[in-house]
N, C-alpha and C positions, 0 to 999 in steps of 0.2 A: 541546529535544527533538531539531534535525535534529544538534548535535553528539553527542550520544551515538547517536543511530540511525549517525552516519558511523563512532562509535569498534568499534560493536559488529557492524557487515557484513560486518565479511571472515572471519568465524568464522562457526561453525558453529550457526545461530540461528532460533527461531521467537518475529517479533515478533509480537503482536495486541490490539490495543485500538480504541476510540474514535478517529480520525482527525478526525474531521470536517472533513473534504476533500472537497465536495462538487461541486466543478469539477470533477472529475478522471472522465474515460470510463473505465473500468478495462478494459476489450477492447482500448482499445489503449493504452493509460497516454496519454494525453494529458489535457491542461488546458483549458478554456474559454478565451478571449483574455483576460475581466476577472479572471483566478484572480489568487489576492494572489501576490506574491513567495516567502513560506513556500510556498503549493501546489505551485509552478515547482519550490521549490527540493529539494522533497521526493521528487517525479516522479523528478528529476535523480539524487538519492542511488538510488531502487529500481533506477533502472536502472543504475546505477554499478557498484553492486554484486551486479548479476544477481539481486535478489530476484524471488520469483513473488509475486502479491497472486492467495489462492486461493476467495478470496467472491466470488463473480458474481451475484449476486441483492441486490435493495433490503434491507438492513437496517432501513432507514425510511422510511417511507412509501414513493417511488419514488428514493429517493437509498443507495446503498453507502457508507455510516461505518463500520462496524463491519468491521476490516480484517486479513487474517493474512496474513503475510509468510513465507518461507522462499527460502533459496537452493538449496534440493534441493525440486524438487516434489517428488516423491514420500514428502515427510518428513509431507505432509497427506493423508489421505484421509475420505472420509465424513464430510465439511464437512455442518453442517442451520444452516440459520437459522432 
């Protein structure tokens, strides 16, 4: 998945699926210390490629998995979980 998430960034794109990336603070895109390698490396691509992650609320239970990317905010509006 992080090769195509890197082939498909610098275009013009809304990703969103199941991540289940649970390490990851999304206010400030950072990782817990024990996040695997894949979390790190995936953090590294959003911000590479200037994506916005536009869910800010628990998808489950108190954890954000369910995740929408875009390099244009403004491509997302009136987000509901």
């Amino acid at each position: 998945m992080l090769k195509l998430l890197r082939e498909v960034c610098h275009k013009q794109v809304l990703i969103l699926g199941d991540f289940n990336y649970s390490d990851v603070d999304w206010t400030t895109y950072t990782a817990v210390s024990s996040a695997s390698h894949d979390c790190c490396e995936f953090i590294n691509i959003v911000e590479d490629y200037f994506l916005t992650q536009h869910v800010l609320c628990p998808t489950r239970c108190d954890t954000i998995l369910d995740l929408v990317f875009s390099r244009e905010p403004e491509l997302v509006s009136d987000l509901e979980v």
